[in-house]
C-alpha positions in Angstrom: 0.0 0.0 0.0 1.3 3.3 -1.1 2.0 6.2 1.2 -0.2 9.0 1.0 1.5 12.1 0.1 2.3 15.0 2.1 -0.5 18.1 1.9 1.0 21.2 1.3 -0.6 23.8 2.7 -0.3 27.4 2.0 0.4 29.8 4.0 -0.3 33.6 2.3 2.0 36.5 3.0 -0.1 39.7 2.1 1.4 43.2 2.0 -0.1 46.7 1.2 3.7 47.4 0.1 6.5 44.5 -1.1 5.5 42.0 1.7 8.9 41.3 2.0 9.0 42.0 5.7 5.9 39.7 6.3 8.1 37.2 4.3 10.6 37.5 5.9 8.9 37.1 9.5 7.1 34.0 8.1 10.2 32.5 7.5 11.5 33.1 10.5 8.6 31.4 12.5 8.6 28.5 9.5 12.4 27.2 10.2 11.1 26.0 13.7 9.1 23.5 11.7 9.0 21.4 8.9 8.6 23.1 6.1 7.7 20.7 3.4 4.4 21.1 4.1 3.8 24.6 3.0 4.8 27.2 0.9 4.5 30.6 0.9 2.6 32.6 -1.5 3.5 36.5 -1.3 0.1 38.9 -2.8 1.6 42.2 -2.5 0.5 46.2 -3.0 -2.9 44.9 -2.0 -4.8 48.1 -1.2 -8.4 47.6 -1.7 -11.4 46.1 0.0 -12.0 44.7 -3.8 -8.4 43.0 -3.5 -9.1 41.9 0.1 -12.2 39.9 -1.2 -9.8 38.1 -3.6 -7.1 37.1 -1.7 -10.3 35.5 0.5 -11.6 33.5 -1.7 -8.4 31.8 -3.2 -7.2 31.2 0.5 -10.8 29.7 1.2 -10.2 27.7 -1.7 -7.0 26.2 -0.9 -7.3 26.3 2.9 -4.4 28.5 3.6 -3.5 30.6 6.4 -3.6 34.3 5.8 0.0 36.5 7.4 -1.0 40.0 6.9 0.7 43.6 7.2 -1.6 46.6 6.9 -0.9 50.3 8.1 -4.4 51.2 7.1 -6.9 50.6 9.9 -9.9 50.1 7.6 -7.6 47.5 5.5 -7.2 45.7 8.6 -10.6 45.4 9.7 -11.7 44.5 6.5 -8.8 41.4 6.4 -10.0 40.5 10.0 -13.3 40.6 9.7 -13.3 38.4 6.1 -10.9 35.6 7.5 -13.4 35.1 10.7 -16.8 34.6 8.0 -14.4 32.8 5.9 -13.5 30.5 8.4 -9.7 31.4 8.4 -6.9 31.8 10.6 -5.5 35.1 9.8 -2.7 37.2 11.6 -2.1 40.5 11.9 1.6 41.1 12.1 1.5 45.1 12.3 -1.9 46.2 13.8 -1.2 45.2 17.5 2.4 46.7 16.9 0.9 49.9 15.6 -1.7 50.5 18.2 1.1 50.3 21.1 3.7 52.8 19.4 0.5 55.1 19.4 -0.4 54.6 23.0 3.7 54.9 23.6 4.2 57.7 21.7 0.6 59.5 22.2 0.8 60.1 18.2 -1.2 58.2 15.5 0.9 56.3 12.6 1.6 57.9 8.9 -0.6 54.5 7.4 1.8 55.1 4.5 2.0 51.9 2.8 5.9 51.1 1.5 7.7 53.6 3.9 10.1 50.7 5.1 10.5 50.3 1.4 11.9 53.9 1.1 14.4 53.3 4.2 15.8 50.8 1.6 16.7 52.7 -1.0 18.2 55.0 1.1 20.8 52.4 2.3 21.2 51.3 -1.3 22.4 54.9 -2.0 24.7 55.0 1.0 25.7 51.5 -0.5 26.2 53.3 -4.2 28.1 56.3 -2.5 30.9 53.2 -1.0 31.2 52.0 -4.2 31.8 55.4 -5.8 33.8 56.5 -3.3 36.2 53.5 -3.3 36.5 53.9 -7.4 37.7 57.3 -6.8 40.2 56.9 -4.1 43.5 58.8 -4.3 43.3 60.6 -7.5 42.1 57.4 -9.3 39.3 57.4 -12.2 40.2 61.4 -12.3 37.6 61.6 -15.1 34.2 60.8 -12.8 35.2 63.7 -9.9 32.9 66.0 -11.3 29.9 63.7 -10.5 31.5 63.8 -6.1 29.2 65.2 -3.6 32.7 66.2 -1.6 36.5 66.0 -3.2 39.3 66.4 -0.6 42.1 67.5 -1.3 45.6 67.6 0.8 48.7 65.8 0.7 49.9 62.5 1.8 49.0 60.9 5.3 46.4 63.4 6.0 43.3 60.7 6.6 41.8 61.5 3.1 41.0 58.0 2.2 39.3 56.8 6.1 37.8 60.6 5.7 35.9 59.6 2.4 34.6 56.0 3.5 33.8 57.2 6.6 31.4 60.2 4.4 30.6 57.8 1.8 28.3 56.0 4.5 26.0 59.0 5.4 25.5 59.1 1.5 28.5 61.1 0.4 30.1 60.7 -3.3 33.7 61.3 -2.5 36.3 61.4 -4.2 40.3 62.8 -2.9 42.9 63.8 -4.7 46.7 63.8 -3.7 48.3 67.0 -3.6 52.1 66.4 -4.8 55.0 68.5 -4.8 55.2 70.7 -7.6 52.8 68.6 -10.1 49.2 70.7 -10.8 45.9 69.4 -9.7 44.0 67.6 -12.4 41.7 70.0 -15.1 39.0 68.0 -13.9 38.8 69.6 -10.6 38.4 72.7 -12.2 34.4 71.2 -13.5 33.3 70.7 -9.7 31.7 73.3 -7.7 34.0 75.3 -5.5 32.0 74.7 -2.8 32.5 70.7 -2.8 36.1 70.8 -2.7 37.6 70.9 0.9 41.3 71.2 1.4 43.2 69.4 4.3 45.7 70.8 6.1 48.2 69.2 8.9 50.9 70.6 11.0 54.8 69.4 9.4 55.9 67.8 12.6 52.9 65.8 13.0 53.2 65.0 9.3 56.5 64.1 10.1 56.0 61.6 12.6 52.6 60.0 10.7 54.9 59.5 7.6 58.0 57.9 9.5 55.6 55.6 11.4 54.3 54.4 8.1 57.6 54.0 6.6 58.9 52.0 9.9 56.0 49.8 9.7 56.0 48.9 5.4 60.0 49.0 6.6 60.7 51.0 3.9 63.0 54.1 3.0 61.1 57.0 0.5 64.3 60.2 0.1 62.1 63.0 1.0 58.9 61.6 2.3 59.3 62.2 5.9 61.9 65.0 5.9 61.1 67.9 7.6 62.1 70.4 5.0 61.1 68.5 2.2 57.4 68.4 4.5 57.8 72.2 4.7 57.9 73.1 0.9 55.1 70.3 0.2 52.8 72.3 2.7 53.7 75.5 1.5 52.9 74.3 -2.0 49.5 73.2 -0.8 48.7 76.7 1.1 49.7 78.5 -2.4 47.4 76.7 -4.2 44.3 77.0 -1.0 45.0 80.6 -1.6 44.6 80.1 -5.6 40.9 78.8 -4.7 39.6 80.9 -2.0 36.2 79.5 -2.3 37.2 75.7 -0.9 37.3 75.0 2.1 39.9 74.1 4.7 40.7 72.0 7.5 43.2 71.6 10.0 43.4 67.8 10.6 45.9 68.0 13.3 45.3 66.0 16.2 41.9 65.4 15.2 39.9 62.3 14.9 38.1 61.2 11.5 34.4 61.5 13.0 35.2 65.1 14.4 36.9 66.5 11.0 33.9 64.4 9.0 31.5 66.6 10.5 33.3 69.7 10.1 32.8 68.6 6.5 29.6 68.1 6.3 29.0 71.2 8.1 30.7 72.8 5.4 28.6 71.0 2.3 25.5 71.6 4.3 26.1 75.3 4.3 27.2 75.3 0.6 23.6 73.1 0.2 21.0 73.2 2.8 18.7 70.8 1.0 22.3 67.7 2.1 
């Protein structure tokens, strides 16, 4: 005598946005059981009464269990009140969730569907503004620096690389160009925005003692790199060309941590563009 084969039961995941947080909840509760004996069926952007009525009748149909997230009140009601004629089990993953930030909070929700959706592209720019930002480290892909939110400038060993990642995650293009002895800044800085370009400035004997750490630790010897006059003329070089483009702006790094001169920069771009 054959065996009789599993039912598979579904279980539906219904959103008034992606569903993907539903989904992703659903999955989190289905890996404490077995799970080939359901599958999950997602029915997303499901904003009407109309649609509501649908996604009813195909669960009644199939004798699935109904996972919902609605921020619209009436939505919910509608969903609760169809699954208990229907004869359903349906939960709602949001509702209870919303009603006790409002009592917490003594504010009523946005019922914005998709809003979580929108936090999401927001990281997927800050992931966009890393990649960017890494592709335009230290002078490299000179040709894209117009498109940077924020181009540094400065010369060696003054943090413009941890600078730019560390601004690349609040959303930042950056992109940072060395300044060298005696060789001129790129044309293409020339096509950003004054007001984009921050210069970075450090004092020569801290300079000094950043570079020859570096060199003891790649144990390496670079003529000129951490010599004190040869230190001298590079910052002086940089301060000629600062005062060539009065409208940059300009920042001690001395001493300073990354997350304190960061802000100083945004401060800066913010000024230059209140709408950042």
């Amino acid at each position: 005598m054959s065996e009789r084969p599993l039912e598979v039961r579904p279980i539906f995941v219904v959103s008034d946005a992606t569903g993907e947080t539903a989904e992703k909840i659903c999955q989190a509760a289905l890996s404490q059981f077995s799970q080939d004996k359901t599958v999950l069926a997602r029915r997303h952007y499901i904003r009407s009464e109309a649609q509501i009525q649908e996604v009813l009748q195909e669960a009644k149909s199939r004798q699935g269990l109904i996972i919902f997230t609605f921020v619209s009140e009436p939505l919910r009601l509608k969903m609760r009140e169809g699954a208990l004629q229907s004869g359903l089990l349906a939960v709602d993953l949001l509702g209870p969730l919303l009603t006790a930030m409002s009592h917490f909070l003594n504010s009523p929700p946005r019922s914005e569907p998709g809003r979580l959706h929108r936090i999401d592209t927001d990281y997927f720019s800050r992931v966009e503004a890393v990649q960017f930002t890494v592709k335009h480290d230290d002078g490299q892909n000179i040709q894209g620096v117009p498109k940077a939110d924020i181009v540094l400038v400065g010369p060696s060993r003054t943090a413009k690389t941890p600078l730019s990642i560390y601004l690349a995650q609040f959303g930042y293009r950056v992109a940072n160009i060395p300044i060298i002895l005696n060789i001129p800044l790129p044309k293409e800085l020339q096509k950003v925005d004054p007001a984009k370009v921050v210069a970075l400035i450090i004092d020569p004997q801290r300079l000094m003692e950043i570079r020859e750490a570096r060199l003891v630790k790649l144990n390496r010897r670079v003529a000129g790199y951490a010599d004190m006059d040869a230190i001298v003329q590079e910052l002086n070089y940089c301060r000629e060309l600062y005062r060539q483009n009065p409208k940059w702006g300009i920042l001690d790094v001395t001493g300073r941590a990354v997350e304190e001169v960061a802000t100083d920069i945004m401060g800066w771009i913010r000024r230059a563009d209140p709408l950042r």
